[in-house]
Backbone as a chain_set.jsonl record, in Angstrom:
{"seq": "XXXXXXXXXXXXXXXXXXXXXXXXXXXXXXXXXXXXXXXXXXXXXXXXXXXXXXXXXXXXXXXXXXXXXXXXXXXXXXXXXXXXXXXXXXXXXXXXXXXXXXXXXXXXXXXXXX", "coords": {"N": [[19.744, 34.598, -25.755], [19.48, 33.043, -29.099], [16.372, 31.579, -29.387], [15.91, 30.546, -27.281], [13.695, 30.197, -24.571], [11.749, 33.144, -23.6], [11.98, 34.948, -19.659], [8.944, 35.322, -18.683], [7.381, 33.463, -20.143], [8.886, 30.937, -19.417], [8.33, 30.679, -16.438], [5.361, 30.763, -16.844], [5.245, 28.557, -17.733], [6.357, 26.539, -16.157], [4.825, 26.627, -13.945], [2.207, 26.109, -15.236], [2.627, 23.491, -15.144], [3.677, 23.152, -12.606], [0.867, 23.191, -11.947], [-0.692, 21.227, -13.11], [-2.084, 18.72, -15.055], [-5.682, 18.2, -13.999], [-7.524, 16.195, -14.843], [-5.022, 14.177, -15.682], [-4.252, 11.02, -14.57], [-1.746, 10.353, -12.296], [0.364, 7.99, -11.494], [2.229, 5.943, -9.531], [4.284, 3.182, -9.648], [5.859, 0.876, -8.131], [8.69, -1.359, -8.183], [10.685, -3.883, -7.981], [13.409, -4.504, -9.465], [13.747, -5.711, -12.493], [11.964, -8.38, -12.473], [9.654, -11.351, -12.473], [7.054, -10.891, -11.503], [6.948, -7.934, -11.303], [7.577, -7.1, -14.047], [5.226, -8.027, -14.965], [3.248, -6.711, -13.679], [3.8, -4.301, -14.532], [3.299, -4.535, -17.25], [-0.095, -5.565, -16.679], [-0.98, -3.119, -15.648], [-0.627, -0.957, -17.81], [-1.993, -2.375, -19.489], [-4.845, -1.863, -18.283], [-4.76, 0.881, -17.849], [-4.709, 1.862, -20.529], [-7.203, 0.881, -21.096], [-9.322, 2.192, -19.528], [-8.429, 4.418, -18.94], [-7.694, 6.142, -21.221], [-5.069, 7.717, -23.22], [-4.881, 9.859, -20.597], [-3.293, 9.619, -18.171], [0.244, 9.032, -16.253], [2.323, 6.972, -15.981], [4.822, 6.341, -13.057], [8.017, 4.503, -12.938], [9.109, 2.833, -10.469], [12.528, 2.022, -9.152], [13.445, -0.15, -6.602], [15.157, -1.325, -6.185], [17.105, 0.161, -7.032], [16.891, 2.655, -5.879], [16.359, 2.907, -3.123], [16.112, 4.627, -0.933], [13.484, 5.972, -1.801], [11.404, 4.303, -0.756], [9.949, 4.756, 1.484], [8.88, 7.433, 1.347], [6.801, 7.018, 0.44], [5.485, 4.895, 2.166], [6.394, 2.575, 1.293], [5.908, -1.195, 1.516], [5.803, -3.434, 0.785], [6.581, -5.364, -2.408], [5.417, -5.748, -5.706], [3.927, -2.428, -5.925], [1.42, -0.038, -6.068], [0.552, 3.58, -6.643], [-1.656, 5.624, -6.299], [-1.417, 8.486, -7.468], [-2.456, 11.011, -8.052], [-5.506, 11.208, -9.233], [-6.571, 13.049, -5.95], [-8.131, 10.839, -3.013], [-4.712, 10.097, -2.369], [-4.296, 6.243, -3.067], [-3.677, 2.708, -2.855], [-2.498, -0.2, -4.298], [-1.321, -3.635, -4.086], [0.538, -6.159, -5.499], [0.738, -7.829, -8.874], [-1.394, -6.811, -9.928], [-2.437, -8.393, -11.417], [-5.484, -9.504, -11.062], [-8.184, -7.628, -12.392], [-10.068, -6.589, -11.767], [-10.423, -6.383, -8.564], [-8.231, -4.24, -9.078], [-9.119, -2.16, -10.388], [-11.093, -1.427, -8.465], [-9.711, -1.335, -6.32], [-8.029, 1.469, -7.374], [-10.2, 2.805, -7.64], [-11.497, 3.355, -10.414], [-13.691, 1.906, -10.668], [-16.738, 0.907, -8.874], [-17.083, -1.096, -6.013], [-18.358, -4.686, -6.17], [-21.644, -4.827, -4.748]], "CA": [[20.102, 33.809, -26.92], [17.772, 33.101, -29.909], [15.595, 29.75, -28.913], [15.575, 30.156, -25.652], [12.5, 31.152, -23.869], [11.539, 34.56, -22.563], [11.697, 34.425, -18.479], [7.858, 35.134, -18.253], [7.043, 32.206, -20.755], [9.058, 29.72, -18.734], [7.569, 31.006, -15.349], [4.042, 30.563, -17.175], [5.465, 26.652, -18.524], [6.599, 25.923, -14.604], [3.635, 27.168, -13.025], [1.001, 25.145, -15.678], [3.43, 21.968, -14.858], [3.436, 22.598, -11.673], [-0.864, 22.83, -11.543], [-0.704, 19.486, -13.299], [-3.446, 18.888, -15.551], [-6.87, 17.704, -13.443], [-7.904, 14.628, -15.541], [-4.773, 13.346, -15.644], [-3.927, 10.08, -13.163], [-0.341, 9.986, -11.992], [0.396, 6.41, -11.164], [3.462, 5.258, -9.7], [4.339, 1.576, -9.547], [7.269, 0.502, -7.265], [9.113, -2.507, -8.516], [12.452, -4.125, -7.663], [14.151, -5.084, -10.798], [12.661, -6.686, -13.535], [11.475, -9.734, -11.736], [8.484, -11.603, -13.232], [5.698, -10.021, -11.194], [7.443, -6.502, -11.674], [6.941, -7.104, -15.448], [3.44, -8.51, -15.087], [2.934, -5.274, -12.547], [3.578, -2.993, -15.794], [2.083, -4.872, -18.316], [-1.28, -5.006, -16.424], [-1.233, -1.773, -15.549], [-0.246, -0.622, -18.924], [-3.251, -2.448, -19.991], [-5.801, -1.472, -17.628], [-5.139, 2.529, -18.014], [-4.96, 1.971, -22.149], [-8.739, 0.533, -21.669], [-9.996, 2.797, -18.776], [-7.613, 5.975, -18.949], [-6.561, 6.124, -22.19], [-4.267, 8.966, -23.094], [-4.996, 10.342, -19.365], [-2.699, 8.857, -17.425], [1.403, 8.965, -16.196], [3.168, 5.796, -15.278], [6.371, 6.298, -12.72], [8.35, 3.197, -11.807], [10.604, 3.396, -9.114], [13.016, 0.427, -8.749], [13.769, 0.165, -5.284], [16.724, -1.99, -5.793], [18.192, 1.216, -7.744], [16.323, 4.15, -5.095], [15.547, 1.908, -2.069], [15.44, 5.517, -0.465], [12.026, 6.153, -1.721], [9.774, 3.626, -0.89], [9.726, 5.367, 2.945], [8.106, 8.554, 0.982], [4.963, 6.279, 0.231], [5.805, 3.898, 3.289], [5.68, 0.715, 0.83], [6.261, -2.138, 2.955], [5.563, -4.667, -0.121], [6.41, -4.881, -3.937], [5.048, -4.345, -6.489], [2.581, -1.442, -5.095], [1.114, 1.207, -7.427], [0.398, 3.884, -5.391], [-2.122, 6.878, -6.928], [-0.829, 9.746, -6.315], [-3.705, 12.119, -8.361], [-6.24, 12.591, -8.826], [-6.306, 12.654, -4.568], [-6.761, 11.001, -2.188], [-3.946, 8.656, -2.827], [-4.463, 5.265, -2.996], [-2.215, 1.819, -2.713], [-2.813, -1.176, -4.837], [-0.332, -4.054, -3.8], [0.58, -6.764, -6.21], [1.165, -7.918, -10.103], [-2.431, -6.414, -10.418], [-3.403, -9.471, -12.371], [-6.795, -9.066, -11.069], [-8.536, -6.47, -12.81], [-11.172, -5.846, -10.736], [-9.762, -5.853, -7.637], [-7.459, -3.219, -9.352], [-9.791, -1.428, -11.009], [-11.697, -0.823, -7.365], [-8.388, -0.284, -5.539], [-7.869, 2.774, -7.996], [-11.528, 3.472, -7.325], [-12.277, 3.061, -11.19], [-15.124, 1.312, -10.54], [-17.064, 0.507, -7.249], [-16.959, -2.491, -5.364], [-19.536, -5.55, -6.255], [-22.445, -5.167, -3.613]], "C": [[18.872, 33.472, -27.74], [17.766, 31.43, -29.335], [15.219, 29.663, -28.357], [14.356, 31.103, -25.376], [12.639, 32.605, -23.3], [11.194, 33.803, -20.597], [10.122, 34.242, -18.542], [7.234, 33.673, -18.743], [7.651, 30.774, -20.132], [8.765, 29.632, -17.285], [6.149, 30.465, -15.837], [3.858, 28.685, -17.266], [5.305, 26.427, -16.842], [5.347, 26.176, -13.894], [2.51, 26.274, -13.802], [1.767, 23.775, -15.295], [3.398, 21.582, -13.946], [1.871, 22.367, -10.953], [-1.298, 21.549, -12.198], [-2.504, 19.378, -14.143], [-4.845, 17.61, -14.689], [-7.024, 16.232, -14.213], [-7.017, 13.904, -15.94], [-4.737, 12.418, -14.559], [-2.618, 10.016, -13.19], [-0.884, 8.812, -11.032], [1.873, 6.66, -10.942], [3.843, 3.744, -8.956], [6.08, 1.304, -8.821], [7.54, -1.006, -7.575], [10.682, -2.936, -7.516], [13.456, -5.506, -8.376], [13.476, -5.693, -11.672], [12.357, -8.436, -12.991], [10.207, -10.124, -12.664], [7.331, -10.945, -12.721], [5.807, -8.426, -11.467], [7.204, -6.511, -12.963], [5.929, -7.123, -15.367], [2.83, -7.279, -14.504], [2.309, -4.367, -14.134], [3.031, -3.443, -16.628], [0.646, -4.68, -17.786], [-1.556, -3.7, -16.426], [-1.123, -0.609, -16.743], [-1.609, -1.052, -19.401], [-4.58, -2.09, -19.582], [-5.714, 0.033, -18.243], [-5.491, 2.764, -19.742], [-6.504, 1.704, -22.479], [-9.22, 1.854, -20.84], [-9.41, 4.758, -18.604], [-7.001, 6.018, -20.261], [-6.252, 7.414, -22.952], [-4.289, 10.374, -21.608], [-3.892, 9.92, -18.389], [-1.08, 8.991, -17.899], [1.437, 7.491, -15.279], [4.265, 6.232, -14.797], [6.68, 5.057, -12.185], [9.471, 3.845, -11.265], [11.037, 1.889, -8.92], [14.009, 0.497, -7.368], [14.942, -0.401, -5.201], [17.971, -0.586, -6.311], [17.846, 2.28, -6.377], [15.883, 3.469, -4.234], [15.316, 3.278, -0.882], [13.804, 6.122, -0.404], [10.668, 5.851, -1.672], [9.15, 4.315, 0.736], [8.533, 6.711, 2.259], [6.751, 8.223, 1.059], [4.46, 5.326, 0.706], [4.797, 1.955, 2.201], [6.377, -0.002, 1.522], [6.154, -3.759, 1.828], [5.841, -4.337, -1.916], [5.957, -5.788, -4.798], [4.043, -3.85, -5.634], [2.451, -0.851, -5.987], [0.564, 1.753, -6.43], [-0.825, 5.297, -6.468], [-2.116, 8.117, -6.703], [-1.863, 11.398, -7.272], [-4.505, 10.924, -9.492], [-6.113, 11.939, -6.991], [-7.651, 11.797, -4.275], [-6.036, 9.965, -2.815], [-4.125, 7.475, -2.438], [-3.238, 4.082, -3.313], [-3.271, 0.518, -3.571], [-1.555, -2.657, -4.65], [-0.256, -5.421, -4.681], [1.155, -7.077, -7.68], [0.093, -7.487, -10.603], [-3.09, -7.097, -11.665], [-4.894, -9.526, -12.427], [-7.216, -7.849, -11.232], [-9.49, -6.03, -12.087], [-10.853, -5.526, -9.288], [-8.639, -5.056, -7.943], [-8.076, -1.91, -9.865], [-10.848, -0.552, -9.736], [-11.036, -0.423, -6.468], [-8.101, 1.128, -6.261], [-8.917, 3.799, -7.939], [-11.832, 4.025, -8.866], [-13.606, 2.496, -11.287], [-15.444, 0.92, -9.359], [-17.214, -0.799, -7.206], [-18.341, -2.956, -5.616], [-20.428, -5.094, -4.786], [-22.405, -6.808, -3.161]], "O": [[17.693, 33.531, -27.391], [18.595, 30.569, -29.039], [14.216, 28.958, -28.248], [14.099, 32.246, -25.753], [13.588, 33.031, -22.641], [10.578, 32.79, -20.265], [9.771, 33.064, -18.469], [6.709, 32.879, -17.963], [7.074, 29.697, -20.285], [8.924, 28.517, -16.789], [5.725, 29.58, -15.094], [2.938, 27.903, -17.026], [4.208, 26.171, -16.347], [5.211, 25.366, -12.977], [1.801, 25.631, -13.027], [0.939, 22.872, -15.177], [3.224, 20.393, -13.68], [1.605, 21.729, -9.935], [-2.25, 20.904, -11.758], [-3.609, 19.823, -13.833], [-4.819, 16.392, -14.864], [-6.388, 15.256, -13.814], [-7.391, 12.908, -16.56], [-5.169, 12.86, -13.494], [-2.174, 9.56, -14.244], [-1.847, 8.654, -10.282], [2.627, 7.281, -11.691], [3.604, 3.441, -7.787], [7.179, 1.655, -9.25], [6.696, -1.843, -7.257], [11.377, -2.347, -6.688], [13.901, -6.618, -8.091], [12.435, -6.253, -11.331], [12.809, -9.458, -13.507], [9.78, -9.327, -13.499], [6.584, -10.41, -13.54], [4.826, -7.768, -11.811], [6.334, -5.669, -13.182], [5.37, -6.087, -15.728], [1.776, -6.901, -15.015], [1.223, -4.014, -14.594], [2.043, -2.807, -16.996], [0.027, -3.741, -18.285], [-2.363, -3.201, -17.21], [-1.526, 0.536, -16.537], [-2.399, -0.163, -19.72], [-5.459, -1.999, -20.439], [-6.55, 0.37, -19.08], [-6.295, 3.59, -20.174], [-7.075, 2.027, -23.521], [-9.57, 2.745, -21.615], [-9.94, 5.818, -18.272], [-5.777, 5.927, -20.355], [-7.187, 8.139, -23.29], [-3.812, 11.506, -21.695], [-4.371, 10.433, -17.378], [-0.737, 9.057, -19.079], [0.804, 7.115, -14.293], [5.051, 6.635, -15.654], [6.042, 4.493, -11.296], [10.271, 4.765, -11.433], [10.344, 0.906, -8.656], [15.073, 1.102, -7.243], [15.753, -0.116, -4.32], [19.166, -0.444, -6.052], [18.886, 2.696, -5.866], [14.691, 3.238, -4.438], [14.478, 3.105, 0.003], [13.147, 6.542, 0.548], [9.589, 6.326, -2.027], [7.946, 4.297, 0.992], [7.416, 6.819, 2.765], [5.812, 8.851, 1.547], [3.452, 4.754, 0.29], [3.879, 1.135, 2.227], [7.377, 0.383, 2.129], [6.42, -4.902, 2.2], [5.422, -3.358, -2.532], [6.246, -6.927, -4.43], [3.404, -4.507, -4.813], [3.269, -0.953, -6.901], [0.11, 1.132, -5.469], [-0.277, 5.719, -7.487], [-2.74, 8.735, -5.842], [-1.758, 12.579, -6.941], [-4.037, 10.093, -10.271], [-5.724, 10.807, -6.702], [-8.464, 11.897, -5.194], [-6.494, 9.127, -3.593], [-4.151, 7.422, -1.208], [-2.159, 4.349, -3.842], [-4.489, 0.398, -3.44], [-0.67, -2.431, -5.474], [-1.344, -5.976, -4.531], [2.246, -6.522, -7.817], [0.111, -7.566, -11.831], [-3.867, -6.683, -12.524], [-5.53, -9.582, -13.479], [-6.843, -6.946, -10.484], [-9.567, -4.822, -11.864], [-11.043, -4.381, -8.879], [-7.83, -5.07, -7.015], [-7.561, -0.798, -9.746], [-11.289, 0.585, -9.905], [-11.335, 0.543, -5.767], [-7.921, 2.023, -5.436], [-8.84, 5.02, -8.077], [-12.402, 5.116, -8.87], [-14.451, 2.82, -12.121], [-14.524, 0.538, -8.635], [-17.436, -1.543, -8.161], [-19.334, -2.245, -5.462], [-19.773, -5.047, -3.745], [-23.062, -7.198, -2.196]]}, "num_chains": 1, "name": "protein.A"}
């Protein structure tokens, strides 16, 4: 049909999608429902990557009250968590990530005060 891709060109799309581009950060933030720290979760974190990642960076939320199947995948045990799932290794941040620095060194943006 006219529009539609040629197979090789959507083999070529799936295959760069699935190598994921290097400099971005996939983030995903586990909430459970819009609660007040679950807001505050995404706003910080919304603001942190806009100063330190900005246009680099995916946000996924997962609301466990909707998918309570998949917090076992990334064994969260607490919410909110943001979990970093690239660049590797993955990392866990647990909270409303109000503190920026202790968020900013859980993500391993910046190193820890001596």
């Amino acid at each position: 049909m006219k529009g539609e891709p040629s197979a090789p060109e959507t083999l070529a799309a799936l295959a760069a999608t699935a190598a994921g581009d290097p400099d971005v950060w996939e983030l995903r933030l586990y909430v459970a429902g819009k609660t007040a720290k679950s807001v505050a979760a995404f706003e910080n974190l919304t603001r942190l990557c806009e100063e330190y990642l900005p246009g680099k960076y995916k946000i996924e939320v997962v609301d466990l009250l909707v998918h309570p199947q998949l917090a076992k995948g990334d064994q969260i045990v607490a919410i909110p968590t943001l979990v970093r799932k690239l660049p590797q290794p993955i990392r866990k941040v647990i909270g409303d990530l109000s503190n920026a620095e202790r968020t900013l060194v859980g993500l391993q943006l910046r190193p820890a005060k001596g």
